[in-house]
C-alpha positions, 0 to 999 in steps of 0.5 A: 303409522296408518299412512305406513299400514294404508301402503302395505296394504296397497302393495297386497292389493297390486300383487294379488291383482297382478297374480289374477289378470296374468291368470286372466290372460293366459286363459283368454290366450288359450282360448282364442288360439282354440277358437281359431283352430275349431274356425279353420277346421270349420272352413276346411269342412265348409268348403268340402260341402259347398265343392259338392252341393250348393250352398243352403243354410237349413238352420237360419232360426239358430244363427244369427247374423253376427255369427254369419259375418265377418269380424275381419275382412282381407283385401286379398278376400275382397280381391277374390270376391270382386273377381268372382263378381265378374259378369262373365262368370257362372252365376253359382259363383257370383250369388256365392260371392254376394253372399260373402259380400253381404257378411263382410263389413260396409266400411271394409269393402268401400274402403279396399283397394278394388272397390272400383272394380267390385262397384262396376260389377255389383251395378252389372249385377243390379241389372242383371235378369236374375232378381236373386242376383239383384236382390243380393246387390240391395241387401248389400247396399241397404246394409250400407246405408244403414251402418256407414256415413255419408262419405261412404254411402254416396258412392252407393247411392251414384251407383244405384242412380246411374245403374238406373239412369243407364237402364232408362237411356238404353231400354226404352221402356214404355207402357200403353196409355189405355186402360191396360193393367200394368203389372207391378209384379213383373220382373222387370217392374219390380226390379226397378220398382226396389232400387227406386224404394231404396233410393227414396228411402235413402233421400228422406233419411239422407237430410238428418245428418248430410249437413255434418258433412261437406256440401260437395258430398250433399251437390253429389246425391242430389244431382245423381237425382236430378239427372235421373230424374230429368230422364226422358222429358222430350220423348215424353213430351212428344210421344205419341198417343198409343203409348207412352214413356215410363220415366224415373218420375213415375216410378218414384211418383208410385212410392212417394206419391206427395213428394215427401222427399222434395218437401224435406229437401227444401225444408233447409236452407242449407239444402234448398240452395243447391237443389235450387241452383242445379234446378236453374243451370242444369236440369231446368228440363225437369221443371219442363216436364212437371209443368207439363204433366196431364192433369190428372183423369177424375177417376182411376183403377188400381194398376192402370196406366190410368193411375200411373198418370195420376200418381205422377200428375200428384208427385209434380204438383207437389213438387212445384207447390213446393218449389213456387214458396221459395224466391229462387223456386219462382226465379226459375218461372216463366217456363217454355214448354212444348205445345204452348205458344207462351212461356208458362208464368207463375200467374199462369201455373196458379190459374192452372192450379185452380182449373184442376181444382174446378175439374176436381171438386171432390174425389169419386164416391168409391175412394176412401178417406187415404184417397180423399187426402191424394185428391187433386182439390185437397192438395191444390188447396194445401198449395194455395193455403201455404202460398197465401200464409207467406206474403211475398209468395201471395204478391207474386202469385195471387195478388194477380189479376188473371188469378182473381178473375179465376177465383171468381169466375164461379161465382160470376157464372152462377150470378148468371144462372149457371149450375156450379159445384158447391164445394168448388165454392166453399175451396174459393171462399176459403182462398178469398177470405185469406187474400182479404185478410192482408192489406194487399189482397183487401185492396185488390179486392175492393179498389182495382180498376180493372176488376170494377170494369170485367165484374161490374160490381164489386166485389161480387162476393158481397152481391152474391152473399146478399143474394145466398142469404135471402134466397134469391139464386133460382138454381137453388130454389128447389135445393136447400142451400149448404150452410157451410157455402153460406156461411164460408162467403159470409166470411170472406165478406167478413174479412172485408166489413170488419175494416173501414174501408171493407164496410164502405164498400159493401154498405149498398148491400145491407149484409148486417139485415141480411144476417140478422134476418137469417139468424133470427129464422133460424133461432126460431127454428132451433127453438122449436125442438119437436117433441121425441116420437116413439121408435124414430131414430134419436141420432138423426133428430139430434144431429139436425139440432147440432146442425141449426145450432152451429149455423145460428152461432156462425150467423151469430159471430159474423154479425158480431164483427160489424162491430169491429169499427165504429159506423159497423158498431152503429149498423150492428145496434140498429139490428137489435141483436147487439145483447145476443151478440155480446153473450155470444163473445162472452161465452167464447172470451171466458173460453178463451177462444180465438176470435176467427182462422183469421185474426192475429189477436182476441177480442180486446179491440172489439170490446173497446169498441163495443164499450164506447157507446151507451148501447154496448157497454149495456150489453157487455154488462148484461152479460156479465162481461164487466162483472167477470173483468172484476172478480178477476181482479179483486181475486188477484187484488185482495182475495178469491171466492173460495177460502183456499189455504195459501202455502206460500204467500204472496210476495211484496209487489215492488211496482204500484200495479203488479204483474198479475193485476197488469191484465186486469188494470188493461181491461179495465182502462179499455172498458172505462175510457168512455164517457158513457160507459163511466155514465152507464155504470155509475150515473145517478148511483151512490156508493154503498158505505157500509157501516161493515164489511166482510173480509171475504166480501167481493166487489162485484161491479165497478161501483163496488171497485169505486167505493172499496179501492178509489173512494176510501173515506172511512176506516171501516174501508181501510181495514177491510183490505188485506193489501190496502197501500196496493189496492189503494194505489191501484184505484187512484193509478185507475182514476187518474186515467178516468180523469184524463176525459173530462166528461168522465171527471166531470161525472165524478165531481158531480156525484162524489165530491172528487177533488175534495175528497182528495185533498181530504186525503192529503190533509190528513197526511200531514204532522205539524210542522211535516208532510207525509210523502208516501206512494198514496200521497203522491198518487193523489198529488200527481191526481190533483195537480192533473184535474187542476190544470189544463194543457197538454204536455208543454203546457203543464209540468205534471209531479212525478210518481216516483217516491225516488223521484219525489225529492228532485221535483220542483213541485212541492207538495203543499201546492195540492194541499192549498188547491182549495184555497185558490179563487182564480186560475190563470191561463196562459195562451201563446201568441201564434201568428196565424191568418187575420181572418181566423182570429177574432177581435180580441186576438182569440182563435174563432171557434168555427175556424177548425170545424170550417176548414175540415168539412171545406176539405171533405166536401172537396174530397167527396167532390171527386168522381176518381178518387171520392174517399169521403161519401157526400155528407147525408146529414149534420150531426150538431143537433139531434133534430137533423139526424134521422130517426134510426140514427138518434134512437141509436143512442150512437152519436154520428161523431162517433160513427161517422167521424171517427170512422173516417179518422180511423180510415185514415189513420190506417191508410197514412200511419199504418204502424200506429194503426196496428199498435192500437190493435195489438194493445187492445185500443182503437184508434177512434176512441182516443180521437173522438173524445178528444174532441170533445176535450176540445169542445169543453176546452173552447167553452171554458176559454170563452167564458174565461175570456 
């Protein structure tokens, strides 16, 4: 019954609906066939008006223009309209069929049968005198821009490139090479000046959508305006001084000044390639006459032939600094090019590039901020920026002799007591510091052979630092010396020290006395802030305060990076600002700052470098650099300072360190991996054991991290952790790194009992007959059997950590629990056949063996006069009664910054990935190597007294 009810009602539904549309339609029928007689009466009136007068449009506030257009367009309308269009017919005519032309649709013309026709007189009406006639052809063709695609719109696009390409190659145009104003509001001017505005218009637009289309459709348009532009190039290049050529490229250089269109062009592989081929096979004339270009005058007027130059020598520049980025782009050099008898060469582009910036150090007094942009300085320096970011263009373009020799040209002269332009200075600084930042640009600047011999001491940037910093250049003794040109070569030098190899070099010219000097008179000076005087102005005094304070925290953090290697950690202590520079990178690590423009990483390397020695690791916890490592991890371990409600708990780790104690876990191994920061922080200290502890109460210091996560004796220390299992294995997982130096583990025994405390731990761990195994009883296991046994990874099986892994094993667990039990171990040595003259009588290796053969290899190599890597040996580090007095007053053994010094230089210079491995994980390589071989010191004693 209701599946009845529902089809009765369907069927009422349908027929009322029926009834309704018919009703609809008839009335939509009437109505258009209403319409259409009220059109033609309309037209049959339009037509009578416009056979009496011409046709003007008084009510264009009350139309629009889809009242103005056509719906539908014939094409015998369109045939009508292409016959009116033709040259020979009165002008009335033609301006009426353009007007009709710009109601129809885009897609109707270009599609009709006369299109050929109707596009050969609409490129006759573009030329044509009468600027209403060529301003109709634009708006038609604005119109098709905007509202067709590009199969279409290319055809638009040939006919405006070749209307203006015939217009050049018959009239000739020229404008004179003086100060004579050339009028852009001339006719003729304008009228080119709005096909080339649209053409450039179209050319950005044209890459945001011309790869949904066939490539032949993109090679169309873009080598229309290569041929255009290639226009001219020789009679340019040969006219004579009295008057010039005006070529396509000025004009566009007029309205896109920074080659904006270029730059889009090749932005995509998909268009560069062509842009690149066409450039080599057919218009490599165009590339001719860019190189070519006048290097710009220092100073221009407004509608000059002046500034028609400059615009022009900028649209070149910025077109070839985009070409040389791309390999094809350089594949094109080198260029031969009239009134030059050598072809012109990438090196010799790049020379060229920095003699305009030398020419141009700044822009005219009277230019604005806009003009300042266009300045040839500014956008050399952008061309020599992007070629010094990408390695292979810096190979090929600066990494060059001539180009280094140009670069420090100014600074050779002014070593010679020659006047140069300061902010010339600070442009070559800035490209000295990125070429130093690669391997390939630091070596050039330190190494090459050729350099050493034309600037007799290298690298000058250093000599003339030193001599910046203390004030000896006599050109600048009556002016006061910018510190933006001080501190921009104090960078580059910079780029160079905080590398082994770089701090060999410059080490003749002591820069860590030369800054620490200059930051201790200008703190002074920052610290006597004058007293506020009545009426003076407060904005020019403050100002002056910003100023030395920027300049005392820029002095600050170059002497910083000294310590980026281990002989420069050692230059930076004997200064005695190392405190002042640790708070200075703790400020900046706590707001996350990046180290420099120039640095890939943070500060992570430097603080392990800093923390390996006795004097640094006081410093960093003076500054509260390791009182933050720990609140940081207590806050992510157990709890934050502050009592916040926690909506949704913390999940259960599924790892031994989770994921957001990882970071700190890091830190930590960095900051503790040396003997002496362990010594420094817990020597001769105690632990607390307090009778009670506060829920809310956190650790502090890395006592604190000991007593309440490593050494857990008591249940008061048990129950006052929230997540005990985990902050528990957290503190064995970090003492089981501490163990792995010996020095480290030696220290811990001594003072708190370690191992006992540890097997303490396993024996309560057992049930009788049963042993409990669970993570903390396998993390004290994998603990005891480490410190037990001496070896390296084949000479030791070490337990695994794993509980899944826990029941393969073929250790068993009791063996940690009866260590205590055991009074002898027993070493085995393999025999190793080795020279007679190494081994002693007993068969044992000779302690002397090793420590001979490395200083018989580096007195051969510091033996070399050609290829001298090591220095001549100054003193013996095996007792402090050789060393001089600064060196053990240091508190800085020279194994550290000598030896592992050069390891750390060789390491970079034979394995350069496992060089930067260690920096990306925050470690240095010299850490690892120079405990080591205390290890093997340590180890050596034991086999002997063994023995």
């Amino acid at each position: 019954l209701i599946e009845g009810s529902k089809g009765d009602v369907y069927k009422q539904m349908m027929q009322t609906l029926k009834q309704t549309m018919m009703v609809v339609v008839e009335s939509l029928i009437n109505k258009f066939e209403e319409d259409q007689l009220k059109k033609e009466e309309m037209d049959r009136k339009s037509q009578h008006e416009q056979s009496s007068s011409n046709y003007t449009d008084n009510c264009s506030d009350s139309d629009s223009s889809f009242n103005q257009s056509y719906a539908f367009i014939k094409h015998e309308q369109l045939q009508v309209i292409a016959e009116k269009l033709d040259p020979g017919r009165p002008r009335e005519v033609r301006l009426e069929a353009l007007q009709s032309l710009c109601y129809a649709p885009p897609s109707d013309v270009l599609s009709c049968e006369s299109w050929t026709g109707l596009r050969r007189n609409l490129s006759a009406a573009l030329t044509d005198p009468d600027p209403e006639l060529s301003d109709k052809v634009l708006q038609f063709f604005a119109k098709t821009f905007s509202s067709s695609p590009l199969n279409v719109t290319k055809d638009v696009y040939s006919s405006i490139a070749k209307s203006l390409e015939a217009h050049f190659l018959y009239h000739k145009l020229s404008f004179p090479s003086g100060s004579t104003s050339i009028d852009a509001n001339r006719p003729d001017m304008a009228r080119l000046l709005k096909q080339m505005r649209l053409m450039n218009d179209f050319q950005k637009e044209v890459t945001t959508f011309w790869i949904r289309h066939p490539e032949k459709y993109m090679e169309e348009i873009i080598e229309n305006t290569l041929s255009l532009l290639a226009l001219h190039s020789e009679q340019a290049m040969s006219s004579p001084g009295s008057e010039k050529s005006l070529e396509p490229i000025h004009l566009i250089s007029l309205l896109d000044i920074k080659a904006t269109w270029f730059k889009k062009w090749m932005h995509g592989y998909y268009s560069r390639t062509v842009v690149l081929r066409l450039l080599e096979r057919k218009y490599k004339s165009l590339v001719i006459v860019l190189v070519f270009c006048p290097s710009g005058p220092a100073r221009r007027t407004l509608y000059t032939s002046k500034e028609l130059e400059f615009v022009y020598f900028l649209h070149s520049l910025c077109v070839l600094g985009r070409l040389v980025i791309y390999t094809n782009g350089r594949k094109l050099f080198p260029i031969k090019v009239k009134k030059r008898i050598d072809p012109v060469t990438l090196t010799d582009l790049v020379v060229i590039l920095i003699n305009i910036m030398y020419q141009h150090p700044k822009p005219s007094c009277d230019e604005t901020t806009h003009a300042d942009s266009l300045s040839p300085t500014n956008l050399v320096m952008e061309v020599l920026r992007t070629l010094c970011d990408r390695t292979e263009c810096a190979v090929e373009c600066l990494y060059q002799i001539p180009v280094i020799e140009t670069l420090l040209a100014p600074v050779i002269t002014l070593l010679k007591g020659k006047l140069v332009s300061t902010i010339a200075l600070t442009h070559i600084a800035d490209t000295l510091a990125r070429i130093a930042t690669t391997e390939r640009g630091l070596s050039l600047l330190l190494y090459d052979r050729s350099l050493i011999s034309m600037l007799q001491c290298v690298p000058p940037t250093g000599h003339f630092t030193q001599r910046l910093l203390a004030k000896e250049l006599h050109l600048f003794s009556e002016l006061e010396i910018p510190p933006a040109v001080s501190g921009a070569f104090i960078f580059v030098c910079r780029q160079m020290y905080n590398t082994c190899e770089g701090l060999q070099v410059l080490r003749p010219y002591s820069l860590h006395e030369c800054i620490a000097k200059a930051w201790r008179k200008t703190s002074s000076m920052s610290e006597r802030v004058p007293t506020p005087v009545p009426g003076a102005p407060p904005a020019i005094a403050s100002q002056e305060l910003l100023n030395v304070v920027a300049w005392e925290e820029m002095l600050l953090d170059n002497l910083l990076n000294f310590a980026a290697t281990p002989k420069g950690l050692l230059l930076l202590q004997q200064t005695g600002a190392i405190d002042e520079c640790v708070t200075y990178m703790f400020s900046r690590f706590t707001k996350k700052l990046q180290v420099s423009r120039c640095e890939k990483f943070g500060y992570g390397v430097m603080v392990t470098q800093v923390a390996t020695t006795a004097p640094g690791i006081a410093a960093l916890q003076s500054s509260g650099f390791v009182q933050t490592i720990v609140v940081e991890l207590w806050s992510a371990l157990e709890c934050g300072r502050e009592d916040v409600r926690v909506v949704h708990p913390k999940s259960t780790p599924m790892d031994p360190i989770d994921r957001s104690c990882l970071k700190s876990f890091l830190s930590l191994v960095n900051l503790l991996s040396s003997p002496h920061a362990v010594w420094e922080l817990l020597g001769h200290r105690a632990l607390p054991n307090k009778m009670e502890y506060n829920l809310r109460e956190m650790a502090t210091s890395f006592l604190d991290l000991m007593d309440r996560l490593i050494i857990i004796n008591s249940d008061t220390k048990i129950h006052s952790l929230f997540n005990y299992e985990q902050s528990h294995t957290f503190g064995l997982r970090l003492l089981s790194v501490l163990c792995c130096n010996l020095d480290s583990f030696l220290l811990l025994e001594s003072q708190y009992n370690l191992s006992e405390l540890l097997l303490q731990g396993q024996r309560d761990n057992v049930t009788e007959p049963e042993f409990i195994i669970d993570g903390l009883s396998v993390e004290r296991n994998h603990i005891l059997v480490r410190i037990g046994t001496v070896g390296g990874p084949s000479e030791r099986r070490l337990p695994p950590r794993a509980l899944q892994k826990v029941s393969a094993s073929p250790f068993s667990f009791l063996i940690s629990c009866m260590c205590s039990t055991i009074n002898s171990v027993e070493l085995v040595i393999f025999e190793v056949s080795f020279k007679g003259n190494c081994l002693d009588g007993s068969g044992f290796f000779s302690l002397t063996v090793l420590a001979d053969l490395l200083e018989r290899v580096v007195l051969h190599l510091s033996s070399l006069s050609t290829d001298c890597f090591f220095p001549p040996a100054e003193y013996k580090g095996q007792s402090t009664v050789h060393l001089p007095i600064e060196i053990a007053q240091s508190c800085i053994h020279p194994i550290y910054s000598c030896t592992a010094h050069y390891v750390e230089m060789l390491l970079k210079a034979e394995v350069p990935l496992v060089f930067s491995a260690f920096r990306m994980s925050g470690f240095t390589p010299s850490q690892v190597l120079y405990f080591k071989f205390f290890i093997f010191n340590h180890t050596t004693s034991i086999f002997s007294v063994c023995k």
